[in-house]
ROKE-802724 format. One line per 4 residues: their letters; for each residue x negated, y negated, z of C-alpha. Coordinates in pm, 1 decimal. Layout:
BEGIN
a> X Y Z; ...
END
This chain:
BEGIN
xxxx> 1600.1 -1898.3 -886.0; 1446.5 -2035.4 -1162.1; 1586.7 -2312.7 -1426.3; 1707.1 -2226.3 -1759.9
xxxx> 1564.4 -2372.1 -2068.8; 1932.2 -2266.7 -2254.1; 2085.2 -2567.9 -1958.8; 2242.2 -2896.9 -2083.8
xxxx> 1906.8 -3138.9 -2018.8; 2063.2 -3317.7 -1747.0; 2136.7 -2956.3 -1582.8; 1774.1 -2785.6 -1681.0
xxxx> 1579.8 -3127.7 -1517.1; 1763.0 -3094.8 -1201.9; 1682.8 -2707.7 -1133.9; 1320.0 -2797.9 -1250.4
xxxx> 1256.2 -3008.9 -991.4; 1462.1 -2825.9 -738.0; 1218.5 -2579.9 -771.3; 922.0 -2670.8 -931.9
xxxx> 809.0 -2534.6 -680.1; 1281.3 -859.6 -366.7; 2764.0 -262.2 189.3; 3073.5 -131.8 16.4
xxxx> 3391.9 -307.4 170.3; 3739.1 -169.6 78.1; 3642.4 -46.1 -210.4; 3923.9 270.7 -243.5
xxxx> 4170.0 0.2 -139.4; 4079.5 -201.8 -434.8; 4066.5 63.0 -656.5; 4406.2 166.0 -534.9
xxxx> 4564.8 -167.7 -542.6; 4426.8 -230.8 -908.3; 4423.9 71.9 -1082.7; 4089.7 -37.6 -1227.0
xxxx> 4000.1 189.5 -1541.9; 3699.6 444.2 -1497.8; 3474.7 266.2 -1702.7; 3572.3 -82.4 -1533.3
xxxx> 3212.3 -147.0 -1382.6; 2869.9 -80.4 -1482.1; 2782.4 286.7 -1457.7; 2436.6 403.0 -1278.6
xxxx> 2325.6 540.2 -1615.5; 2411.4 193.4 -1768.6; 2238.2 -16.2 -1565.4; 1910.7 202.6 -1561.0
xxxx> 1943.8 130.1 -1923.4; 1981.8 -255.9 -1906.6; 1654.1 -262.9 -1624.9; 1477.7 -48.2 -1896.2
xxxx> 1525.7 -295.5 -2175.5; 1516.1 -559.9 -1953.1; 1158.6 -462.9 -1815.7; 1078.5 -451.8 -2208.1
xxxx> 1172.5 -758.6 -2283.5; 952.6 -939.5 -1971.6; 673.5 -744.6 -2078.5; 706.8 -948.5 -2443.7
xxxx> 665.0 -1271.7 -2251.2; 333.4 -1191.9 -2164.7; 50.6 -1413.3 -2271.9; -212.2 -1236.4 -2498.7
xxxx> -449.2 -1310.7 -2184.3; -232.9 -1109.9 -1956.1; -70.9 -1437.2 -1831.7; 318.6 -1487.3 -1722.4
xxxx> 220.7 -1825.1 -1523.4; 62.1 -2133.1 -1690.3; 106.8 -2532.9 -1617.6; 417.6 -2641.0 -1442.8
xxxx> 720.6 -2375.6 -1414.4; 635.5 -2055.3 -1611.9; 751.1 -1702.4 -1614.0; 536.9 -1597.6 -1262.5
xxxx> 923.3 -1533.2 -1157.3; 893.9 -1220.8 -1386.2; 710.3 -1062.8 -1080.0; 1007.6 -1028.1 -851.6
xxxx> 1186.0 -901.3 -1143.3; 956.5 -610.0 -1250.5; 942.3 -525.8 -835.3; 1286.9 -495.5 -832.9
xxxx> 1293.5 -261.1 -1169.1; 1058.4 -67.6 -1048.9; 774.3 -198.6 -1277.2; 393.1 -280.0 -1127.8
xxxx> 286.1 -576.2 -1223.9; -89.3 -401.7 -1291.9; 54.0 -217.3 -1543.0; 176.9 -473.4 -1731.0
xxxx> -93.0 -521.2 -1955.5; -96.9 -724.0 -2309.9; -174.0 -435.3 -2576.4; -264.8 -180.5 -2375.4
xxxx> -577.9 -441.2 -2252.2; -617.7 -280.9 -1865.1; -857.8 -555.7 -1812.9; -608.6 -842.4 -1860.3
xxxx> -314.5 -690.8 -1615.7; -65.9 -947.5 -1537.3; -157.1 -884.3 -1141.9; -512.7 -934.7 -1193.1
xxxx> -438.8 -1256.5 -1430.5; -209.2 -1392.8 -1146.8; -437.0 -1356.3 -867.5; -692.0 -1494.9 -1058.5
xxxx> -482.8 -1809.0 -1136.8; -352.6 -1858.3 -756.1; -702.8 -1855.6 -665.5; -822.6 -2101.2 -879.5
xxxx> -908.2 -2482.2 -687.8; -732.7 -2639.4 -991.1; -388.6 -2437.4 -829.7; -100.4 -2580.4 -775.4
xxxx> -244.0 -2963.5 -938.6; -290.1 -3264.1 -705.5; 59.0 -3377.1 -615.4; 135.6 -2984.0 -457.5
xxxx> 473.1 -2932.7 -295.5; 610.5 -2660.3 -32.2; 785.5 -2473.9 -311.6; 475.7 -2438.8 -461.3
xxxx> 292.0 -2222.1 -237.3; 697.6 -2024.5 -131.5; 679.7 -1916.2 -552.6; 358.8 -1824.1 -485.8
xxxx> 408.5 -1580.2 -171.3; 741.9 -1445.6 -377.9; 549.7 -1365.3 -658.1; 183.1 -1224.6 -555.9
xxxx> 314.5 -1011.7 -243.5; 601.7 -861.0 -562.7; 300.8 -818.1 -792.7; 134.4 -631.1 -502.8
xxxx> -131.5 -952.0 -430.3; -159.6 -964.2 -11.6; -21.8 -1314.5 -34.2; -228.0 -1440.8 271.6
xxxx> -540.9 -1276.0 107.2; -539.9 -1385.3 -271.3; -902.2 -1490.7 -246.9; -1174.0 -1629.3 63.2
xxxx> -1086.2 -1963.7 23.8; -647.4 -1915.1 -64.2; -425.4 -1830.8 179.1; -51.7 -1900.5 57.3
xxxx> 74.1 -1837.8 424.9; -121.9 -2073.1 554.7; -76.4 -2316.0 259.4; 281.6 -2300.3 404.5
xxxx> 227.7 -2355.5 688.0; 86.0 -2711.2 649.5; 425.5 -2826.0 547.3; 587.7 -2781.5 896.0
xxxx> 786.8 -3059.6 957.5; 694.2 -3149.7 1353.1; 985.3 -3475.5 1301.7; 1234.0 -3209.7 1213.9
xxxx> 1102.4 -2882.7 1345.9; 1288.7 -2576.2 1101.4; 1315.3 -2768.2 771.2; 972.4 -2720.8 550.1
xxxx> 863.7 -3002.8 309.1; 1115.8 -3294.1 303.0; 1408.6 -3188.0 505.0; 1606.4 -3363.2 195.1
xxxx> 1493.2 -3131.0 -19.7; 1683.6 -2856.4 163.8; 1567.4 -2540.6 -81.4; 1208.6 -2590.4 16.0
xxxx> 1342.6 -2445.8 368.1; 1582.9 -2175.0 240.7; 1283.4 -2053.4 -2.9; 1027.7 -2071.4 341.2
xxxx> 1226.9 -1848.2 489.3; 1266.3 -1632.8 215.7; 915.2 -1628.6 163.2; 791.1 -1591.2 497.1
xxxx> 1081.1 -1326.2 610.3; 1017.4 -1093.9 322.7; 667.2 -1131.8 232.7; 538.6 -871.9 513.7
xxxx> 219.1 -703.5 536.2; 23.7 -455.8 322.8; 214.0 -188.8 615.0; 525.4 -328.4 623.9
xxxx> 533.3 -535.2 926.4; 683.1 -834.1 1002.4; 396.3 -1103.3 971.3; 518.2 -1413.2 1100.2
xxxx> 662.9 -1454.9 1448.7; 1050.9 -1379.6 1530.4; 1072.0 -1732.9 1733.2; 930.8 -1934.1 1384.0
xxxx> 1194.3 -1753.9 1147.7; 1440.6 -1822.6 1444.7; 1380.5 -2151.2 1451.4; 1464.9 -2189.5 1094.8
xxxx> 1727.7 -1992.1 1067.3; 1871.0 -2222.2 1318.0; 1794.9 -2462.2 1035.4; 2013.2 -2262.0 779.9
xxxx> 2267.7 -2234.2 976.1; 2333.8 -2636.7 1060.5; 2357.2 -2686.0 639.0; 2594.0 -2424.2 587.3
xxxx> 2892.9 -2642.8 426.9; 3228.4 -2591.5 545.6; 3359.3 -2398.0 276.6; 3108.5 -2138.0 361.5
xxxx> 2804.8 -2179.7 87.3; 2510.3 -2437.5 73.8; 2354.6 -2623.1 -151.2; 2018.5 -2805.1 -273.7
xxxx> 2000.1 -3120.6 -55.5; 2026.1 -3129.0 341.5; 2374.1 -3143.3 441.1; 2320.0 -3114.5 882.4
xxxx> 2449.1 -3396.6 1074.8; 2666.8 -3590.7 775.5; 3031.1 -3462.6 767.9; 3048.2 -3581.9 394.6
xxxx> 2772.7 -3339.2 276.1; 2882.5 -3044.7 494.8; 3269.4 -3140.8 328.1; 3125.5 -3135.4 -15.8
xxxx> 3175.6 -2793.3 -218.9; 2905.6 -2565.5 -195.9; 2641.5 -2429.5 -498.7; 2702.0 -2049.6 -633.6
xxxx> 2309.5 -2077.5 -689.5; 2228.3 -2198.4 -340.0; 2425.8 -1961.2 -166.4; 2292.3 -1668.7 -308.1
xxxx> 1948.4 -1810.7 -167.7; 2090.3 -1866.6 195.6; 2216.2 -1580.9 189.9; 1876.1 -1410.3 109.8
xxxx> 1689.3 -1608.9 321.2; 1896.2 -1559.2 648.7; 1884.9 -1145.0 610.6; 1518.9 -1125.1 524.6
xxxx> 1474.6 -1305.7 836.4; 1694.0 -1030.0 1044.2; 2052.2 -1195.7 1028.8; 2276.0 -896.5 1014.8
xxxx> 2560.7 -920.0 690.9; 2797.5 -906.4 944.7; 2680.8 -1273.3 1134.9; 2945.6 -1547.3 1062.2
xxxx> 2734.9 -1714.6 857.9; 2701.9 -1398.2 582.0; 3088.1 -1373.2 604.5; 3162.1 -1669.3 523.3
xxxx> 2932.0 -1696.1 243.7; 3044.3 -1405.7 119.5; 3377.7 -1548.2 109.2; 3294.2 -1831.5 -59.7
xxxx> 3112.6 -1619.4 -308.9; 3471.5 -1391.8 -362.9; 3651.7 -1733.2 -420.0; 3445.3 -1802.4 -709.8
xxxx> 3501.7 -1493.6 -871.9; 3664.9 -1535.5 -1244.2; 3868.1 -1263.8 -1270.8; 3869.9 -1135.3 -1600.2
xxxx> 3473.3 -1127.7 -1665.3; 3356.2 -1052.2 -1319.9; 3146.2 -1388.2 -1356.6; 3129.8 -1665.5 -1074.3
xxxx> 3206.7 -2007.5 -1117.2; 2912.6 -2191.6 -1077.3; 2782.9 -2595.9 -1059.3; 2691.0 -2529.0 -1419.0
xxxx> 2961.1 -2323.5 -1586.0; 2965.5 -1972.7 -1640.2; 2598.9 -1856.5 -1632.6; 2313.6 -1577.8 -1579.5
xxxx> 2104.5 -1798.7 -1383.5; 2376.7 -1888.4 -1143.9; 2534.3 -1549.7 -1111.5; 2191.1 -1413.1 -1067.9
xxxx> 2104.4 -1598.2 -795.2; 2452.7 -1437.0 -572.8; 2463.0 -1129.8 -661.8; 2035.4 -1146.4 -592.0
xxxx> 2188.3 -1288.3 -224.5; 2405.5 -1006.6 -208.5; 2171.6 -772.3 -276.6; 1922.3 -874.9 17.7
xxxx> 2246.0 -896.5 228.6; 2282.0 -531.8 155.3; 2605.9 -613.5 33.8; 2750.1 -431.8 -292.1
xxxx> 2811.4 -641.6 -539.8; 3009.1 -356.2 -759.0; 3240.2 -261.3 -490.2; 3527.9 -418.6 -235.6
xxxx> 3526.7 -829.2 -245.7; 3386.4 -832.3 -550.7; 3569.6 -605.1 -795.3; 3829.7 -800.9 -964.3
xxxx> 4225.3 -739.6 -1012.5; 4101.6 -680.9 -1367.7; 3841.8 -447.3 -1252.3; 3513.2 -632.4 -1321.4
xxxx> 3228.8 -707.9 -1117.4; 2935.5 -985.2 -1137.1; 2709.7 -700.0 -1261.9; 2941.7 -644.7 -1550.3
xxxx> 2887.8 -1017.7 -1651.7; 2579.8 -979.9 -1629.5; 2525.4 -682.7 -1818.4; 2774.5 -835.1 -2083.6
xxxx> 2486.5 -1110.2 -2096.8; 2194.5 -907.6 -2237.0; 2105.2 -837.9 -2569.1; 2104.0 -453.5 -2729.4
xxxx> 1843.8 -327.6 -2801.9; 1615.0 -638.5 -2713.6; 1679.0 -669.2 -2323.3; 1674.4 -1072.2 -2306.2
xxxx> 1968.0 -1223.1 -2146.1; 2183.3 -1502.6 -2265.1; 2173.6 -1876.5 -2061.8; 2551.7 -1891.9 -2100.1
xxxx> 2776.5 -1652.7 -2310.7; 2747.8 -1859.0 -2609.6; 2404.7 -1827.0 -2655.7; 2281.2 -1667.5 -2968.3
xxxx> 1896.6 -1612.3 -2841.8; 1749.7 -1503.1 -2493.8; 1643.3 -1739.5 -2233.6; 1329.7 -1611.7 -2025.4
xxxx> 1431.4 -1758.4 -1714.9; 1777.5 -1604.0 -1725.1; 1652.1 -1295.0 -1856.0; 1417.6 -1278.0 -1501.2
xxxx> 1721.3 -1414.8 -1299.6; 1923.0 -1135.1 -1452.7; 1717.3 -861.9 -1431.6; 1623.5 -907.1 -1064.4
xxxx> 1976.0 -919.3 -963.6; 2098.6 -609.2 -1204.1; 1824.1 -386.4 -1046.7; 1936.4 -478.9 -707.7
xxxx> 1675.3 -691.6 -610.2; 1668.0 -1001.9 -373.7; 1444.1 -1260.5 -391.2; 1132.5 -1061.9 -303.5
xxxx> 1078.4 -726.8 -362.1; 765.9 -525.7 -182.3; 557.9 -397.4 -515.2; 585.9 -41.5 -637.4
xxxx> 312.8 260.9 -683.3; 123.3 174.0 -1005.2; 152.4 419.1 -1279.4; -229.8 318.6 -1443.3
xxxx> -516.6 540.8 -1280.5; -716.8 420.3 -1018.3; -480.5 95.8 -963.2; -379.0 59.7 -620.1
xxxx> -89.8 -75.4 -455.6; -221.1 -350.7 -311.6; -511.3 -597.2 -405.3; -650.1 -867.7 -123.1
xxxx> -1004.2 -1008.2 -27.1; -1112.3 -807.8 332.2; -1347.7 -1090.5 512.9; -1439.5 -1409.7 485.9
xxxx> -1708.9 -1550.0 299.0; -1960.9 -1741.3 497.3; -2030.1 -2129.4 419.1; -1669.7 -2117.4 197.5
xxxx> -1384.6 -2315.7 328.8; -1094.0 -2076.6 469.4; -769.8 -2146.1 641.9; -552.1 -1975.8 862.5
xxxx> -198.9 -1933.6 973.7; -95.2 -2016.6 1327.0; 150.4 -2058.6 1573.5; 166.9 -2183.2 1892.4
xxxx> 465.9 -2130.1 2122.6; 447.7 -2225.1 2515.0; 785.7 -2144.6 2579.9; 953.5 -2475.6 2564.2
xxxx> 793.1 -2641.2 2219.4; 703.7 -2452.4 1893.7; 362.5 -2581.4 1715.4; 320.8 -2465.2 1372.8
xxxx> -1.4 -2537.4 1146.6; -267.6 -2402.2 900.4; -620.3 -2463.2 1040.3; -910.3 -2542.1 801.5
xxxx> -1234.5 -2425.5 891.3; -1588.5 -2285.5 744.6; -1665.4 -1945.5 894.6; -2001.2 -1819.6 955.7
xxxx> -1920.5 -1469.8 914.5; -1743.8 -1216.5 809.2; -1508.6 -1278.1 1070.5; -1459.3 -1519.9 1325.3
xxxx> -1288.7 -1542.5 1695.3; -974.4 -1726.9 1823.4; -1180.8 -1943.4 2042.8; -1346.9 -2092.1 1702.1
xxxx> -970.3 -2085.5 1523.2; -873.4 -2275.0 1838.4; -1158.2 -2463.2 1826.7; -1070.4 -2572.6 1492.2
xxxx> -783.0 -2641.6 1491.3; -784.4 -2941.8 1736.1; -980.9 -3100.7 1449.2; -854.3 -2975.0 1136.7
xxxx> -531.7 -2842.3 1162.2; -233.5 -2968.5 953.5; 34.1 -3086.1 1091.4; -218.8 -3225.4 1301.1
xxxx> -161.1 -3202.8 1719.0; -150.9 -2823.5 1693.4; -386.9 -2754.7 1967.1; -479.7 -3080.3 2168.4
xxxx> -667.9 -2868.9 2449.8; -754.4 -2539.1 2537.8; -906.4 -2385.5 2853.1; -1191.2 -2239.4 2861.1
xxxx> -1342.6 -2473.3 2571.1; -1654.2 -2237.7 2499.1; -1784.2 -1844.8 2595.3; -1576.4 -1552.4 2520.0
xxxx> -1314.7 -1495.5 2817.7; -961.5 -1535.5 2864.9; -822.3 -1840.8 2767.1; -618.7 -1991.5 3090.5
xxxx> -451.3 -2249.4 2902.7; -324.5 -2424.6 2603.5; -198.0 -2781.2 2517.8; -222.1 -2818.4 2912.6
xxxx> -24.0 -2490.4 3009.6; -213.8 -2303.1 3228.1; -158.2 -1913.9 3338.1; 55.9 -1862.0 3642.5
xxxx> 183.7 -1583.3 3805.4; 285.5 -1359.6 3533.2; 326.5 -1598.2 3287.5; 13.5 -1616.8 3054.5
xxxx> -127.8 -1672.6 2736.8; -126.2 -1400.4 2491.8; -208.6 -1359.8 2096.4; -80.6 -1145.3 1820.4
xxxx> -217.1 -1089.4 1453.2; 36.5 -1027.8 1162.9; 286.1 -905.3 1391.1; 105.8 -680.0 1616.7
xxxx> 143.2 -601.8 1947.5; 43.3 -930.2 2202.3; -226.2 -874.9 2419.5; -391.6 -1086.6 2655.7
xxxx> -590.8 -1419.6 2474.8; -911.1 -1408.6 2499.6; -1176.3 -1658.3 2290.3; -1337.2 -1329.4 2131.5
xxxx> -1038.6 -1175.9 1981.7; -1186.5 -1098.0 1604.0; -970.9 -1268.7 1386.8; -1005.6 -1151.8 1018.5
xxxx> -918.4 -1329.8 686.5; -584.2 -1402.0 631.6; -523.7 -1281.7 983.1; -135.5 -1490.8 1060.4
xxxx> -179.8 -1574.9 1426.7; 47.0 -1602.7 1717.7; -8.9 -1767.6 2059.4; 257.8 -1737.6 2288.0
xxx> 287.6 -1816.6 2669.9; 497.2 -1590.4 2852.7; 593.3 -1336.3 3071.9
END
C-alpha cells in the first residue's frame, strides 16, 4: 500500500504517485498431497514474535515530536500496521513523552488548514480515513472544521458515478471503498449507505481484468486493458475493498482473484510474483487482501508443493532481532515502507484495522471533536438517493450552534455543496416539518422521504432533525 524507497527509481516514482495519496480451503488435502514438513509454515508462536519486533521497529521511526507523518508520503501507514499488531497508536510515544503520542501528533497534523497542501487529491483524504479511524481518531470528527468523510465525498465523480477522483486513476476508487467500507463508527456501524458502496462496488467489479486481478489505471469498457495481466499489488487492494464493503469471499469476483493470486505463487519461497519482482511491498499488499477476504493465507491455495506460504516469505524478509523488513531479498538494510506493508499483512490485518484498547492510563479508545463550533467553517457528508439517481456531495456551511438541522444542511447544500447540483430544491424551503420533497420528488402514497445518520435507522425527514458534527447523512426516497 505504500511505495518502497528500496524500488528501482523508475518503480518507487510510479507507486508514489499511485498513491500519494485493518478461510482455510483444502488444507488436509494439501498437506496430504505434499507431505509438507511440520515446521513448513510460520508457527503462531513465530509470528507473535515477528509482530513483536516488528511493532519495535515502527516505534523507532517515530519522530522525536511524536510524528510518523510529515510532507508528502511518510510513515502515517504505520497506523494500520500497529492496529493490526495490536499496538495503540496513543501509546506510541517518543521516550516515554505521553504528551507527544503519535495519535495525538496525527490528529493534530490532519487538522491543520496547511493539510493535505494546495494541489489535494482523493487519495489524500482515503490515507487519511485509513490511518486516523486505525489510530483510534473518529475520522469524520478529527477537528470542527475537518471532516475526512466529507473531504471524500467532494470527489464524487457525477460524469462517472462509482469511480472517485479521476476514473483513470483507478486506485483512488478501490482505496474509497476501502476507506469508506471499513472506516465505521466509534460503535461499529456501518457509516455510509449500502446503495453508495453498491454503487462502487459495481465500479470494482467492471475493472476486474480477465485473468482475475486488477490493476492501477481504469481498465472498464477497453478490451485491451481488461486483456492486460493484472497487478499482485492491486489485487490485494480489490480484494480488500470489495469485502469491507460486504462482498462475501465466495462472490465470483473474490474467486477469481484468489485464483489469480494462487497462479502467482513461486513455489519454493512461498513469495508471489509481482509487477516488481519478488517483494514485501507487493506480497504485503495480497496476503493484506486476503486477510480482509477472511481468507487464510497459510492454508489450502496458498501452501506450496514445497510447503511454503506468502507469510513464510514474508517472515524470511525481516531482520532478527531488529524487526525491519527487507524491500526485496537482497537488501542488506530495512525499508520503512515495507517494514509497515509487512507487518500489517503478517498480523493479519487488511487495509484498515478498527484501533485497539490503549494500554496508557486514562487514554481512551477513541478521540473526536463532539459539536460544532459556531462562526467556524464545517462540512458534512451526504447522500441523496430518490430511487432512480444517486447524488453524492460534502456540503460546506458555517453553523450557528452547536448543532444544526437538516433543513439548514439542505439548505446549504443547494449553494455550497461539491459536486455541485446535490440538492437543486427541496419542499418545504423553511420551518421545521416534514420535508415533502427533494430535487422535485414529492411524497406519494407510501413512498416518502426519509433520513438516516451514520447508519442508523431511517425515519421520516423532517427540517428539524439535529444533525451533529461529523454526522454522515442519508436521504433516501422510498417505500
Amino acid at each position: 500500500m505504500t511505495p518502497t524507497a528500496s524500488a528501482p527509481a523508475p518503480a518507487r516514482a510510479a507507486r508514489r504517485t499511485l498513491l500519494a495519496a485493518a478461510a482455510t480451503f483444502g488444507a488436509l488435502g494439501a498437506l496430504l498431497l505434499t507431505a509438507v514438513p511440520a515446521t513448513a509454515t510460520s508457527t503462531p508462536a513465530q509470528i507473535a514474535t515477528s509482530k513483536t519486533n516488528g511493532v519495535s521497529y515502527l516505534r523507532s521511526l517515530q519522530g522525536a515530536d511524536g510524528s510518523y507523518a510529515g510532507a508528502g508520503l511518510s510513515n502515517e501507514w504505520a497506523f494500520s500496521a500497529f492496529a493490526a499488531a495490536g499496538t495503540a497508536a496513543v501509546d506510541v510515544t517518543p521516550g516515554g513523552d505521553t504528551s507527544k503520542n503519535a495519535r495525538t501528533v496525527y490528529r493534530d497534523h490532519l487538522a491543520a488548514a496547511s493539510w493535505p497542501g494546495t494541489s489535494p487529491v482523493v487519495t489524500d483524504f482515503e490515507r487519511g480515513i485509513i490511518n486516523a479511524y486505525s489510530a483510534g481518531i473518529d475520522p469524520a470528527r478529527v477537528s470542527a472544521s475537518r471532516n475526512l468523510i466529507a473531504d471524500t465525498y467532494a470527489y464524487w465523480q457525477n460524469s462517472a458515478p462509482g469511480y472517485w477522483g479521476s476514473p483513470t486513476n483507478f486506485n483512488g476508487t478501490v482505496f474509497a471503498l476501502i476507506a469508506l467500507g471499513g472506516a465505521r463508527t466509534q460503535a461499529g456501524a456501518q457509516r455510509v449507505p449500502g446503495p453508495l458502496l453498491d454503487r462502487s462496488v459495481a465500479t470494482v467489479r467492471a475493472n476486474q481484468h480477465d485473468d482475475g486481478g486488477w490493476n492501477f489505471e481504469k481498465a472498464e469498457g477497453d478490451p485491451a486493458k481488461l486483456a492486460a495481466v493484472s497487478d499482485i499489488d492491486m489485487t490485494g487492494a480489490a480484494m480488500a475493498s470489495l469485502c469491507v464493503s460486504g462482498v462475501p469471499a465466495t462472490d465470483p469476483a473474490v474467486t477469481r482473484a484468489k485464483a489469480f493470486l494462487k497462479s502467482k505463487l513461486i513455489n519454493n519461497s512461498g513469495a508471489f510474483n509481482a509487477m516488481f519482482g519478488v517483494n514485501t511491498d507487493s506480497n504485503g499488499w495480497a496476503v493484506s487482501g486476503l486477510n480482509a477476504c477472511g481468507i487464510n493465507p497459510q492454508t489450502g491455495d496458498f501452501l506450496t508443493p514445497a510447503g511454503r506460504t506468502p507469510v513464510d516469505f514474508l517472515i524470511a524478509q525481516q531482520f532478527k532481532p531488529g524487526g525491519g523488513f527487507k524491500y526485496v531479498p537482497s537488501d542488506t538494510a530495512p525499508s520503512a515502507y515495507a517494514s509497515i506493508d509487512g507487518l500489517r499483512a503478517v498480523a493479519g490485518g487488511g487495509f484498515v484495522t478498527a484501533p485497539p484498547a490503549p494500554a496508557t492510563a486514562g487514554a481512551t479508545r477513541w478521540v473526536s471533536t463532539a459539536d460544532f463550533t459556531p462562526g467556524t467553517p464545517a462540512d458534512l457528508a451526504l447522500t441523496v438517493d430518490d430511487g432512480t439517481s444517486l447524488k453524492v456531495c460534502s456540503v460546506s456551511f458555517t453553523p450557528t450552534a452547536a448543532t444544526t438541522t437538516l433543513g439548514a444542511v439542505l439548505d446549504a447544500a443547494g449553494a455550497s455543496a461539491t459536486p455541485a447540483n446535490c440538492v437543486t430544491s427541496v419542499t418545504p424551503g423553511s420551518g421545521t416539518g416534514t420535508i415533502t420533497a427533494v430535487n422535485g420528488k414529492a411524497n406519494s402514497g407510501g413512498s416518502t422521504w426519509k433520513a438516516a445518520v451514520d447508519g442508523g435507522a431511517a425515519a421520516t425527514a423532517t427540517r428539524n432533525k439535529v444533525i451533529r458534527l461529523g454526522d454522515t447523512i442519508s436521504l433516501r426516497y422510498g417505500g
